[in-house]
C-alpha positions as CSV (number, residue, x, y, z in Angstrom):
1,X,0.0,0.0,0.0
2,X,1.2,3.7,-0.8
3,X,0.7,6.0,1.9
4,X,1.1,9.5,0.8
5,X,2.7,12.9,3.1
6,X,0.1,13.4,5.8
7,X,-2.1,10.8,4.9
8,X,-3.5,8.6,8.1
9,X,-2.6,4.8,8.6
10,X,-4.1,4.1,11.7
11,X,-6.0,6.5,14.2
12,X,-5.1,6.2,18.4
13,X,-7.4,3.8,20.1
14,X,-8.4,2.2,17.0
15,X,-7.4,-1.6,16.9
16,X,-6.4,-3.7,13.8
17,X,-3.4,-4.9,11.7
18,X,0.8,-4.5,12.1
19,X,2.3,-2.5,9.3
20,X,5.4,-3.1,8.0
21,X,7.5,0.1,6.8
22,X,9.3,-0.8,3.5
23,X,10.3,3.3,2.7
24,X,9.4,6.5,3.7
25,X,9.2,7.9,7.5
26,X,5.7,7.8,9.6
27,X,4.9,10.4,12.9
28,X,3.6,8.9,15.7
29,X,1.0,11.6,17.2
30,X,-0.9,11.1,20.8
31,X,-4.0,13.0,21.6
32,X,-4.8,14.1,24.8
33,X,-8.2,14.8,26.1
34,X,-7.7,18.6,25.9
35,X,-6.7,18.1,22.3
36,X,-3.5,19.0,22.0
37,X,-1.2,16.8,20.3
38,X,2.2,15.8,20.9
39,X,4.8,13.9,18.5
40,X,5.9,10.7,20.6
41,X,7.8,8.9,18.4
42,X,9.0,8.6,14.5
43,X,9.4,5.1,12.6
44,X,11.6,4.8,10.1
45,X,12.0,1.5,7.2
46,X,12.4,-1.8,8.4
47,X,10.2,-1.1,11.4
48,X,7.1,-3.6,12.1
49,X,4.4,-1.1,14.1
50,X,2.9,-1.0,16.2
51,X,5.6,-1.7,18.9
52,X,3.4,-2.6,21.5
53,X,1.4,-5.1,19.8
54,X,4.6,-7.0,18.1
55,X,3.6,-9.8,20.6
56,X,0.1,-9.6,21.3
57,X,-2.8,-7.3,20.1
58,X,-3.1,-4.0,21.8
59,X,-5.1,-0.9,21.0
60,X,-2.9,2.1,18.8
61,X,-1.6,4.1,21.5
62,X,-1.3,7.3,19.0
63,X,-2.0,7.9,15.4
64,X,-0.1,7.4,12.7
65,X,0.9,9.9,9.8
66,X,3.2,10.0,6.8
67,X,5.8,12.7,6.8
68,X,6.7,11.7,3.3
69,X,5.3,9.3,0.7
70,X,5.5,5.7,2.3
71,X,5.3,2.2,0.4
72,X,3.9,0.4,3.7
73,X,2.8,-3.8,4.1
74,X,0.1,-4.8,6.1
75,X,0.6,-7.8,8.4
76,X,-3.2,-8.9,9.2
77,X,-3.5,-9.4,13.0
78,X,-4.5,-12.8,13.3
79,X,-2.1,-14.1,10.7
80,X,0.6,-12.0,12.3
81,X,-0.4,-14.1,15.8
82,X,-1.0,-17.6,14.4
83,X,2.2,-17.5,12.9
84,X,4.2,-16.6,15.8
85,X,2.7,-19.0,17.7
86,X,3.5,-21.7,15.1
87,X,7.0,-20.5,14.9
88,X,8.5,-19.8,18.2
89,X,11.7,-18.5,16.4
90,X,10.0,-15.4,15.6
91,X,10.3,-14.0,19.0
92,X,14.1,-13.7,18.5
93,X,13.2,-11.7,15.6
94,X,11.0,-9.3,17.7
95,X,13.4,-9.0,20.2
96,X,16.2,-8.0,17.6
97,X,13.2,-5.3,16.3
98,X,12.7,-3.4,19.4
99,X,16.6,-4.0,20.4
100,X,17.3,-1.6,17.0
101,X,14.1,0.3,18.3
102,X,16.0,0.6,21.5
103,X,19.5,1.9,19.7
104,X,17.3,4.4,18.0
105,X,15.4,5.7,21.7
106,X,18.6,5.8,22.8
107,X,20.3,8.4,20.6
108,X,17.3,10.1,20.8
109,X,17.8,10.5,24.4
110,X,21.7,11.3,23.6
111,X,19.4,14.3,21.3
112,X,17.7,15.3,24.3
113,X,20.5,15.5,26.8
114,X,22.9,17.3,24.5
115,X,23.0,20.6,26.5
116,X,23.3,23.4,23.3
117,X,19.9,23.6,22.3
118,X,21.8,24.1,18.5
119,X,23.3,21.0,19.3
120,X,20.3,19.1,20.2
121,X,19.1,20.5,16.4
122,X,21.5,19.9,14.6
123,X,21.6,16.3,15.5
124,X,18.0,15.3,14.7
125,X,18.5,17.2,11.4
126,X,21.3,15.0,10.7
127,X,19.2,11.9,11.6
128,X,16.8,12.9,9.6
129,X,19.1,13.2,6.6
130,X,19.7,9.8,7.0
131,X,16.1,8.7,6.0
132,X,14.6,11.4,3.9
133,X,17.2,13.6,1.9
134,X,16.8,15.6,0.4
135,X,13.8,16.8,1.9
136,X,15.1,18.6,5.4
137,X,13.3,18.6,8.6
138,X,11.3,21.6,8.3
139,X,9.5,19.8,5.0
140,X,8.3,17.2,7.2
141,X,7.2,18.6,11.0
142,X,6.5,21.5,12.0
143,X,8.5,24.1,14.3
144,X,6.4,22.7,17.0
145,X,6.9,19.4,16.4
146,X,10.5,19.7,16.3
147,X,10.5,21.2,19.3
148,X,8.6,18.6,21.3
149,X,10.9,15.4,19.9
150,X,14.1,17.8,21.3
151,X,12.5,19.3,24.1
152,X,12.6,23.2,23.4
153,X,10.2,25.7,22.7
154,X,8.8,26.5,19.2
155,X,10.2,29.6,20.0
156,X,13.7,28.1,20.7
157,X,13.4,26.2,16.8
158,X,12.4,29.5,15.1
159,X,15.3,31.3,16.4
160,X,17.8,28.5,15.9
161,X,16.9,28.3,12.6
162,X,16.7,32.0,11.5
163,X,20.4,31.7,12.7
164,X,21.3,28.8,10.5
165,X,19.7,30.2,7.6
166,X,22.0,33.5,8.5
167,X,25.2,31.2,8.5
168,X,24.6,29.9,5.6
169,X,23.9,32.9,3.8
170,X,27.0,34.1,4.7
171,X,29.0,31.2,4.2
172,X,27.9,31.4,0.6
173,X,29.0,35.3,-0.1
């Protein structure tokens, strides 16, 4: 199935099939009861989603989106099930999923505890280089977004950027 940008693949609290992510980059986006939103998390190829249902069925905890055009396979639920349970082996294969799902939490949290807020933005824009060139960040999530996956302000993401668009104007003269 082709998922196109901000096109939905599954809705928070909605319950269904795993989705395998062949190419492209998905948002992860929780609701909360006041209706804001938040970005929680960002799935990249090779991922199986969603996490918490790898093993046994749970409701989506947030919605998915597509931040760019994304080729994505759908694993039905019960299939997905049956053939775990008639092939124990598979479990090592989750477990080496959410070990690389770990890895990638991981230098997110190395993002978050980098103490230059330009540092901290700088990073996840070269992450993100690494999956969707040569689109840049700000083609896929918004100023607040940004902010919340690096904890700083909208604010804080406006400024740093004005600056690097200033450096770089510079560095070309």
């Amino acid at each position: 199935m082709i998922l196109h940008k901000g096109e939905t693949l599954f809705r928070q609290g909605d319950s269904g099939p795993l989705y395998h992510l062949k190419s492209g980059m998905l948002k992860i986006v929780r609701l909360h009861q006041d209706g804001s939103q938040i970005l929680v998390n960002l799935i990249v190829p090779g991922e199986i989603i969603p996490h918490h249902s790898l093993i046994s069925s749970n409701p989506y905890y947030g919605t998915a989106i597509a931040l760019v055009t994304c080729e994505i396979e759908v694993l039905p639920e019960i299939e997905w099930y049956q053939h775990l349970e008639q092939n124990p082996d598979r479990y090592r294969e989750i477990a080496i999923q959410l070990q690389d799902r770990l890895r990638i939490m991981q230098q997110r949290i190395d993002q978050l505890t980098t103490v230059s807020p330009g540092e901290k933005l700088q990073k996840l824009q070269s992450w993100f280089q690494v999956y969707i060139s040569p689109a840049t960040l700000t083609d896929v999530l918004t100023q607040d977004e940004i902010g919340q996956f690096i904890g700083l302000r909208r604010e804080t993401i406006n400024r740093l950027l004005r600056s690097q668009i200033k450096s770089e104007s510079h560095s070309t003269n």
